[in-house]
N, C-alpha and C positions, 0 to 999 in steps of 0.2 A: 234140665229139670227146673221147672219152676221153684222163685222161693216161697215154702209157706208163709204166711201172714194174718194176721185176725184186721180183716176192714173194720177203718173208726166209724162208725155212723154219724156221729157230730161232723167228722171233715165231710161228710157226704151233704150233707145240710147247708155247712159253709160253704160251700162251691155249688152251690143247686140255686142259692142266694145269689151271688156275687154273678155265676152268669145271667141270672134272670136279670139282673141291674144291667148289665153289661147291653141287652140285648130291648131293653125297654127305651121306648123311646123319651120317654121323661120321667121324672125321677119318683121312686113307689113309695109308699106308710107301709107301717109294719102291717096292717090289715091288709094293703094289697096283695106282699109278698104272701103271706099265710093263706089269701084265698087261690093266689096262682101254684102255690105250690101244695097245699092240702097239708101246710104243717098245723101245727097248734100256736096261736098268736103267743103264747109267752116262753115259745121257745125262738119263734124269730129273734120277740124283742131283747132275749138275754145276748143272741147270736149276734143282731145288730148293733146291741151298745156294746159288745166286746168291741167286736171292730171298729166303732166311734172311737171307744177308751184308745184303743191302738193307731188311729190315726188312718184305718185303709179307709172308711165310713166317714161322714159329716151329713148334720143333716143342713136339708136350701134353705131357703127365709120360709116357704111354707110349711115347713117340718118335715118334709118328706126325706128319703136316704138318697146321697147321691157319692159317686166315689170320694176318700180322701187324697191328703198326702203323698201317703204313702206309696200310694198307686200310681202318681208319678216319678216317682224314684223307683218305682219297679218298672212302668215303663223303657225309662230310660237302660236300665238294664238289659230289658229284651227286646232291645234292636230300635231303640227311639221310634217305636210305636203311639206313642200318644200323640193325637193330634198337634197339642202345643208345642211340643218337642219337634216334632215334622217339620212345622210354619217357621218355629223361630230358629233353630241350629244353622241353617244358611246363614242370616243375620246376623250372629253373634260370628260369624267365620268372619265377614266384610268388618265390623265394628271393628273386630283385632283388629284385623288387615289395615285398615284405612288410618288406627288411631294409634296402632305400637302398644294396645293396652290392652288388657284381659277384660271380657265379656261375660257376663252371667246371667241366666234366667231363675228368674223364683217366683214360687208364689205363695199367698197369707196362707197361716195357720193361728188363728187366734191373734196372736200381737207379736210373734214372730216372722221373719222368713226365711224358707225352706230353699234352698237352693237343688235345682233341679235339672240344670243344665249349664255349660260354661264354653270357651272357648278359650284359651287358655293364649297370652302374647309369646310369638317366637322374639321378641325383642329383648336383650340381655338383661333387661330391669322388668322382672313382673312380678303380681302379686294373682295367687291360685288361693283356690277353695275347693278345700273336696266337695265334690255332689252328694248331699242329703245332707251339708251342714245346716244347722241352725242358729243363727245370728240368735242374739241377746232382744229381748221385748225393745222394741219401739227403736230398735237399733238399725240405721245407715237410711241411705238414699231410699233403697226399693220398696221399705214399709210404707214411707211416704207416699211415695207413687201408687201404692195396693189400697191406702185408705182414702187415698183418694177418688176412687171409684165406690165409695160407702157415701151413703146418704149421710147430712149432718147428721143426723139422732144417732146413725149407728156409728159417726167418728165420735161425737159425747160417748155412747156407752162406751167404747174401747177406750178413751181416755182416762171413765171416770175407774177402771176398773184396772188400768194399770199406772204403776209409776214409773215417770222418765227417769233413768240412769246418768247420771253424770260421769258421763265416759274419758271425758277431755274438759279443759276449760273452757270449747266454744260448744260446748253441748247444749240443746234448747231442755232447759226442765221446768220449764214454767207453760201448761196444756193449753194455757190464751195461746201463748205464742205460738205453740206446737201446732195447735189447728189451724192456725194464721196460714201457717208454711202448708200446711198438708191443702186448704182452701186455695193456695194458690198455684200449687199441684198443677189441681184443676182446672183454673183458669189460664197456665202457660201453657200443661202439657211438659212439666219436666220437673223433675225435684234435684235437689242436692242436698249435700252432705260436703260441707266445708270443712273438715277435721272437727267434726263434731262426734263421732267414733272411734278414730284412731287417727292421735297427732300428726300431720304432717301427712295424710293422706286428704285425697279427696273423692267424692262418686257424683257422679250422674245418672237418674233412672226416669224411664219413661211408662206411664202403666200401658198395660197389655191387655185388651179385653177379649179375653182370651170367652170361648163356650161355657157353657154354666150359670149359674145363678149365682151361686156361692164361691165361685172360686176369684181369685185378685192374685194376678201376675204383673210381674215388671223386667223390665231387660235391663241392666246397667254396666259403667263401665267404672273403674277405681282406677286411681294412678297418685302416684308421692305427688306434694305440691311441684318438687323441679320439672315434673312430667306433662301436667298440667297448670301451665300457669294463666296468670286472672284471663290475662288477655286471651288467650284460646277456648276462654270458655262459650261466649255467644258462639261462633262457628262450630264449636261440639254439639253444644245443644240441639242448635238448627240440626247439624247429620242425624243425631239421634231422634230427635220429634219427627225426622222424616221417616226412619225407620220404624217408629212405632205404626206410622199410621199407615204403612205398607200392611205390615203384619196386621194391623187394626180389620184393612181394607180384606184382608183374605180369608177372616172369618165371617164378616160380612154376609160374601159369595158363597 
């Protein structure tokens, strides 16, 4: 026997949404979805900034709705379905492999990052992160790396709008300096994090230009300073700027 039930109409709405997004080829305004689906525009919009507010939603630089967050941390739950998760979970397997260090993919949410994928070291000394943590504002390597594919004005605005943490003693809290690093990001193709988050660690992260308008991904790797020491770090970098621009190369195609 069936169970009875009383259907929500609101969930019926949210999912009539969310697949139309899914299924469009570039990203909609509240007026497009309300003429594709014949709802009433200020019941999308309440339905859209719900999901904004929750993180499944974000809108692109044009204001349009395109998935958030969240929707890659559910991916990853049902069977590493997202695109980005597909390209880069190979990579992150080889990085362990090759370095004896734990791998991780994220991407920006406002002035954090989202961790969204990992690869965790079989080596007796590693350092894990659940997936869907959220680092601290402007906190490690991979922010670096995410804002580094932001135009200046939009790395000004996220500066002027957050303040740097003083996490450790070699933490950068001065935003001259901070965009210094994040500018040259861009110009190497690698960021670090010299125990500027947590003492006596280090990270490396490369961005990831992953599909999207709106979205800023990064691959990185973490290890104690004895793990990573000075001298090993040019040949890390190199492995890893190669691996970015494999992954770079297949979104490309």
């Amino acid at each position: 026997m069936a169970t009875a039930f009383k259907r929500v109409p609101a969930a019926d709405k949210i999912f009539a949404i969310l697949e139309l997004l899914s299924k469009a080829k570039e990203p909609l305004g509240i007026s497009d979805i309300s003429r594709h689906l014949t709802l009433n525009k200020s019941t999308v919009f309440n339905i859209a900034h719900t999901l904004i507010d929750l993180n499944y939603l974000e809108k692109s630089s044009n204001g349009k709705l395109v998935f958030g967050t969240h929707f890659y941390i559910l991916g990853n739950a049902a069977g590493r379905r997202s695109d980005i998760i597909k390209i880069a979970h190979p990579y992150l397997e080889s990085i362990s492999q090759e370095t004896k260090l734990s791998a991780f993919l994220g991407i920006r949410s406002d002035y954090r990052t989202i961790l969204i994928d990992k690869a965790d070291s079989a080596h007796e000394i590693k350092i894990s992160s659940e997936i869907g943590m959220q680092m601290p504002k402007l906190a490690g390597a991979g922010i670096k790396a995410m804002l580094s594919q932001l135009t200046d004005v939009q790395i000004d605005k996220v500066l002027n709008q957050c303040k740097l943490e003083k996490f450790t003693p070699y933490s950068i809290v001065d935003k001259k300096t901070y965009k210094k690093e994040i500018l040259k990001v861009r110009e190497q193709g690698i960021a670090y994090d010299l125990e500027e988050y947590i003492e006596g660690m280090v990270a490396l992260a490369v961005p990831i230009k992953a599909k999207g308008q709106n979205l800023q991904a990064a691959i990185w790797t973490v290890g104690m300073t004895r793990q990573v020491p000075e001298a090993s770090i040019p040949e890390l970098s190199e492995f890893l700027i190669g691996i970015s621009k494999e992954i770079n190369y297949r979104f490309v195609v």
